[in-house]
C-alpha positions in Angstrom: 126.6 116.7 87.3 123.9 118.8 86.1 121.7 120.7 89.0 119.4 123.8 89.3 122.2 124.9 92.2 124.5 123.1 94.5 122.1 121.9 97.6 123.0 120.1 100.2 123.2 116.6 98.4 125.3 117.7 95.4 127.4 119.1 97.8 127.6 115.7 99.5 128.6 114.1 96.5 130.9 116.2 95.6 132.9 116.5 98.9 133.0 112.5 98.5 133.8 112.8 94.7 137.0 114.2 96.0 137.9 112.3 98.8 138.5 109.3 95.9 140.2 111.5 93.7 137.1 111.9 91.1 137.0 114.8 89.3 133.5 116.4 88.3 132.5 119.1 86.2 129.4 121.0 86.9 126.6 122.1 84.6 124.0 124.7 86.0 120.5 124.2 84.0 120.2 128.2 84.4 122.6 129.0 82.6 123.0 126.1 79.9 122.4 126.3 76.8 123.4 124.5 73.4 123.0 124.4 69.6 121.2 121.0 69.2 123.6 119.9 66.6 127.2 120.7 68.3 127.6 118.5 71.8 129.3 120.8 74.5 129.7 118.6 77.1 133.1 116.7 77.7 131.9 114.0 80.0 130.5 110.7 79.2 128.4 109.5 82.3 126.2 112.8 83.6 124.4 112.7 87.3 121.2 114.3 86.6 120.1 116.0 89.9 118.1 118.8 88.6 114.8 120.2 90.9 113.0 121.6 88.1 111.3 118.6 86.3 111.1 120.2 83.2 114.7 121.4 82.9 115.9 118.1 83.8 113.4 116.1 81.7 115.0 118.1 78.6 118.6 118.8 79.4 118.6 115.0 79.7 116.8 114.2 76.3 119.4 116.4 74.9 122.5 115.3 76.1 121.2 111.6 75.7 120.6 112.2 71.7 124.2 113.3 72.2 125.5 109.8 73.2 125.7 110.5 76.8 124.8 108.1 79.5 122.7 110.2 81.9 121.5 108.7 85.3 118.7 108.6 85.7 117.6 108.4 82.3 115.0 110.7 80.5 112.5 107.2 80.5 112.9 106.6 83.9 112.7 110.5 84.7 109.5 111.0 82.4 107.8 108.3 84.7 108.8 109.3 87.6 108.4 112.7 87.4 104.7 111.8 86.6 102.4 110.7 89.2 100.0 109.2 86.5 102.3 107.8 84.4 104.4 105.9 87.7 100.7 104.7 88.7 100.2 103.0 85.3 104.0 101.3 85.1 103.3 99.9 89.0 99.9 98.6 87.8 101.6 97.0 84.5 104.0 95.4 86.7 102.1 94.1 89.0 103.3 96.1 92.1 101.1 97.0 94.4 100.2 100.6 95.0 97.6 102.5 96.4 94.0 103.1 95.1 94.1 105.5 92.2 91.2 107.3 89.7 92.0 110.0 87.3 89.1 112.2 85.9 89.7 115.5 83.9 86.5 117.6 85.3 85.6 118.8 88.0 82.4 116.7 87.8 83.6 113.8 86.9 86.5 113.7 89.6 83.5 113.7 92.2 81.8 111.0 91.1 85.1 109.0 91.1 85.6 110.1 94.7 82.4 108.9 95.5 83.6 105.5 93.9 86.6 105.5 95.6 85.5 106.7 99.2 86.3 109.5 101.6 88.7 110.0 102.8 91.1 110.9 99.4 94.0 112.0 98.6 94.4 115.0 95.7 97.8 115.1 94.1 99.4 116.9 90.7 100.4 115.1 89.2 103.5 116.9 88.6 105.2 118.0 91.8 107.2 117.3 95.2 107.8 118.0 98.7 104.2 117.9 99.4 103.4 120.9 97.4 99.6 121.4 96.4 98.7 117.9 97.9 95.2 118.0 99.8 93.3 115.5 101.8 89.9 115.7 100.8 87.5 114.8 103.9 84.6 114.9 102.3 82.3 116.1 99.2 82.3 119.3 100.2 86.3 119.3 101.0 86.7 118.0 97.6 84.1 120.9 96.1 86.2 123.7 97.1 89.8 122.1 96.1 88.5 121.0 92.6 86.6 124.7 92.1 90.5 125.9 93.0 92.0 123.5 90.3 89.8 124.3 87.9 90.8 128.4 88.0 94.4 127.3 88.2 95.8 128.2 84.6 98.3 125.3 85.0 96.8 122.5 82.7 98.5 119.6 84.5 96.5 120.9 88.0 93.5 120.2 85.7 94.3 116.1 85.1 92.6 114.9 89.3 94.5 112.5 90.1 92.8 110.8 93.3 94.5 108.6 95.5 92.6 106.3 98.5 94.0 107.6 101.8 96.0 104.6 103.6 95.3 104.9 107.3 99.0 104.4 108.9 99.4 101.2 110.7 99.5 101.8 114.2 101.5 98.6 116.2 99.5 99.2 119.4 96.3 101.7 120.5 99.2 104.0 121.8 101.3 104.7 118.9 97.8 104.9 117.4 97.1 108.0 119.4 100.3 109.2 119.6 100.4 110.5 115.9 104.1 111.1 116.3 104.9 107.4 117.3 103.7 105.5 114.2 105.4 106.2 111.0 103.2 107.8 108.1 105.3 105.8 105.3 108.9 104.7 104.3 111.9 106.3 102.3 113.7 103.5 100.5 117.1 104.3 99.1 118.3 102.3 95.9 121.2 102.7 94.4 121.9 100.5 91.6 120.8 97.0 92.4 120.9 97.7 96.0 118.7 98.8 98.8 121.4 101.2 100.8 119.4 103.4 103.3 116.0 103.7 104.5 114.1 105.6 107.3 110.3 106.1 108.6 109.1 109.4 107.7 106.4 111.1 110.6 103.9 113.2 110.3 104.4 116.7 110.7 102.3 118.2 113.9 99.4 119.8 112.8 99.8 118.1 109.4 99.1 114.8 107.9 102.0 115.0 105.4 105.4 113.5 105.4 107.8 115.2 103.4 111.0 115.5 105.1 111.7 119.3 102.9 108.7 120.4 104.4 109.8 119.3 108.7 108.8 115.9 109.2 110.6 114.0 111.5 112.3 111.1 110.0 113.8 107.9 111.7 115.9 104.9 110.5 114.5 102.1 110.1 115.9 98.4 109.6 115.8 97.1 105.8 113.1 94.3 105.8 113.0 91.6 102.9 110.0 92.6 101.9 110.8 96.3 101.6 114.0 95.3 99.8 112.5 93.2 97.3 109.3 95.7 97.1 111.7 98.5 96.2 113.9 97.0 93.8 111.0 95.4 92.0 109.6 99.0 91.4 113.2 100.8 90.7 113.7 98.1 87.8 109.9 98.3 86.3 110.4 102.3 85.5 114.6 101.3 85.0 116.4 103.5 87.5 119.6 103.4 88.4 119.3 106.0 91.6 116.0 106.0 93.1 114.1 107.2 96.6 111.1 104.5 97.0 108.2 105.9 99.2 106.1 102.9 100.5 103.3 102.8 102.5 101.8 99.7 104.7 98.4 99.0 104.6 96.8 95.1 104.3 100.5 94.6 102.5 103.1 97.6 101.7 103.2 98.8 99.0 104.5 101.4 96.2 103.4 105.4 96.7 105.6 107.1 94.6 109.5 106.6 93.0 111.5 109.6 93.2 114.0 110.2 90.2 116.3 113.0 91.6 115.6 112.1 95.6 116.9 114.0 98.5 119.1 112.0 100.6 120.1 115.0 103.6 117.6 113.7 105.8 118.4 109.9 105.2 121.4 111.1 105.8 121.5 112.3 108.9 118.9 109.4 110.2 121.0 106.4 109.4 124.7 107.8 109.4 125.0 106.6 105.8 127.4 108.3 103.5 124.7 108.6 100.9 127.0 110.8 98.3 129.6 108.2 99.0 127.8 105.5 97.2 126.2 107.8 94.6 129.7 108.0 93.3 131.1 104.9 93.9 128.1 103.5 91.8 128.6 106.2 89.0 132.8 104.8 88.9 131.6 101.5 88.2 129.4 102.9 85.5 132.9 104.4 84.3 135.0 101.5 84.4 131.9 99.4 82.8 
């Protein structure tokens, strides 16, 4: 298992790792490092749970070159890891996801947001937990957050990628004014070819986001059909093996964004699932295949 440091979750797969008597070597990205012809790692199958997107994007092209089968794979983690580029693989495969523009000037990202409406959603689109995500209420909203991007010397904060804001489905007036009550979207958990976990993730008070890092509450929900088939659909267009699924419900649900190294603590703790279990109970039939 390769990480940035041993979290929560790699701790949970490692404390099941041992309760079945599998052994696993660990390989921190701050401190790796390899001559590109001479392979230095042992293992054939590698769990790929780096934070940083960049250091796992490349430790896993490297170790792939080497023969290694790394899940997820550097494919499925380039597309992933890319807002834009997951966007473009939904839309290829017909699964439906939210409204989405890209423009690459300030200028020209507001006359897509006048296409697309206000209410928007700005994301990088590079980036988790909620990080430099900002609701754009109106023109002059938008203004002031594109002037920001534009001075930001990060070239990715420079590609506006605008999303249509999805007002959450409320099941009665109530829950409607109760922000707390109705969920802001779904975490989906697939492992494999299977749908094992998944929970309703709240807004946070005084917030609009969802992110679970960042203090949403989060709840479990019941597996649907729909969200089953919704979520495996998408895990198999981008061809990932361990996946969190982030759907949304509007006129039908659909496909937000696909997760290629997904927390699992607070799905954990929400449905009682023993999330590490089956991370390496999946990974020893990947041995024995």
């Amino acid at each position: 298992m390769i990480c940035n440091k041993l979290s929560w979750e790699e701790k949970s797969i490692l404390d099941a790792a041992k309760r079945k008597n599998v052994k696993v070597n660990i390989i921190l990205n701050r401190t790796y490092f390899v001559n590109l012809e001479e392979d230095n790692v042992s293992t054939d199958i590698i769990l790929q749970r780096s934070l940083s997107y960049v250091r796992g994007l490349y430790t896993t092209a490297i170790l792939e070159n080497f023969g290694h089968h790394v899940i997820n794979s550097y494919r499925t983690s380039e597309i992933c890891g890319n807002k834009l580029l997951t966007t473009l693989t939904l839309l290829k495969e017909g699964i439906p996801t939210p409204k989405t523009y890209c423009a690459f000037t300030k200028e020209s990202a507001l006359k897509a947001l006048d296409e697309l409406g206000y209410p928007a959603v700005i994301k990088p689109i590079i980036g988790s937990w909620g990080r430099l995500i900002a609701l754009l209420k109106d023109q002059d909203v938008a203004k002031a957050i594109l002037e920001d991007r534009e001075t930001m010397g990060n070239i990715f904060q420079k590609v506006y990628y605008l999303q249509e804001y999805i007002v959450k489905r409320a099941r009665d007036m109530k829950e409607y004014l109760r922000r707390d009550k109705a969920p802001r979207d779904m975490r989906v958990f697939v492992i494999g070819d299977e749908v094992v976990a998944a929970m309703n993730r709240h807004e946070m008070e005084g917030d609009w986001r969802s992110s679970a890092t960042r203090g949403a509450r989060s709840v479990s929900c019941d597996i649907t059909p729909e969200m089953e088939e919704l979520a495996l659909k998408a895990a198999k267009a981008v061809n990932g093996e361990i996946l969190g699924i982030d759907l949304i419900e509007d006129e039908e649900l659909m496909v937000q964004e696909i997760n290629h190294v997904s927390g699992f603590h607070a799905l954990a703790n929400s449905t009682g699932r023993d999330i590490g279990g089956r991370i390496v109970d999946y990974i020893i039939t990947q041995i024995k295949g």
